[in-house]
N, C-alpha and C positions, 0 to 999 in steps of 0.2 A: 504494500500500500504506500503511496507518494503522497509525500506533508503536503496539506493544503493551506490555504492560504484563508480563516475561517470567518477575517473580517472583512474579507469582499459581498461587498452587499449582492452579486449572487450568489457565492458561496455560502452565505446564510441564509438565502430563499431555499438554497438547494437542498438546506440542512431540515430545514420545516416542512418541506413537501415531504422528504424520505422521513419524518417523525408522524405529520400528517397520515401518510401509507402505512405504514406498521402501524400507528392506533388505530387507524379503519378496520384495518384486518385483522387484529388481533379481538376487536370488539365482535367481528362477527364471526369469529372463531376458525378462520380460515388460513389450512397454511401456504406458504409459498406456491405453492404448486395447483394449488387448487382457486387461489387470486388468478395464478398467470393461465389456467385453461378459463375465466373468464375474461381474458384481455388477449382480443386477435394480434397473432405475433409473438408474443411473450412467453417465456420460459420459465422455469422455476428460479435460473441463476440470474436472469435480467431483474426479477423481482428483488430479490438477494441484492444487488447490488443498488438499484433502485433504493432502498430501505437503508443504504448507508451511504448513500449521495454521493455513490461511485460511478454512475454514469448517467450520463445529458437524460431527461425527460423531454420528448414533444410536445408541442402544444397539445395535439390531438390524443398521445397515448394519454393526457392527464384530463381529457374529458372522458376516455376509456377507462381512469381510474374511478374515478367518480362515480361512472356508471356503474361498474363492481360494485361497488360502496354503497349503490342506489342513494346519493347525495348529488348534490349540484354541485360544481366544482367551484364555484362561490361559496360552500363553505370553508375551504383554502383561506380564498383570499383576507377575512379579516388577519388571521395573521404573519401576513406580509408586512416586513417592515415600510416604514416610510422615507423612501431612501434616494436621494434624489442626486443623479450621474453626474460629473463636473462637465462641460463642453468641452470634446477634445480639439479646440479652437484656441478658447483662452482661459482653458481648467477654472471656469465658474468665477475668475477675477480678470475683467477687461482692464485697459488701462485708464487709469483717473479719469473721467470725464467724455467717456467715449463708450460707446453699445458695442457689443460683439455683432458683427453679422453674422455667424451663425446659428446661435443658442435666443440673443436679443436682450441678453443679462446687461444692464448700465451699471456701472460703476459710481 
C-alpha cells in the first residue's frame, strides 16, 4: 500500500465514500461479494479496495452504489466537506488590485 496524501480534499472525499460503503453494507448485512454481484462490473476485490479508498470510484458506479444501498446517493453528499480548489491561474491570491481571469477571484 502507497502513503497517501490524506489532506487533499479528494483524498478525504475518497476517505468518506469508502466509510460511506462499508457502513451501507455492513448495515444491510452484506458481504463483499455479495455488494459486488449487485453492482454490474464489480468484483468482490474492486469492493475491497473501494472500502479502503484504494481505487478511483465513477461517477456512475457511485449511483450503482446507492442503488445496492436502495438510498439516493445524496445521502453521501451531506458529508462532503466544504472544500473549495485554489485557481491553478493565480492559487486563489490574484495580485493586489487586479481579478484573475480565470477563477474571477479580486484581490
Amino acid at each position: 500500500m502507497s502513503k497517501r496524501d490524506w489532506t487533499s480534499p479528494q483524498r478525504l472525499i475518497d476517505a468518506q465514500f469508502a466509510a460511506w460503503v462499508r457502513q451501507h453494507r455492513n448495515e444491510l448485512g452484506l458481504t463483499q461479494r455479495r455488494l459486488a454481484e449487485r453492482i454490474p462490473g464489480l468484483i468482490q476485490g474492486q469492493i475491497d479496495r473501494t472500502e479502503h479508498a484504494d481505487r478511483l470510484v465513477s461517477i456512475g458506479e457511485s449511483f450503482y452504489f446507492a442503488q445496492a444501498f436502495g438510498v439516493p446517493l445524496a445521502d453521501f453528499a451531506p458529508d462532503i466537506p466544504n472544500v473549495s480548489m485554489a485557481c491553478s491561474t493565480c492559487d486563489g491570491k490574484p495580485p493586489r488590485g487586479f481579478s484573475c481571469n480565470a477563477c474571477g477571484e479580486a484581490s
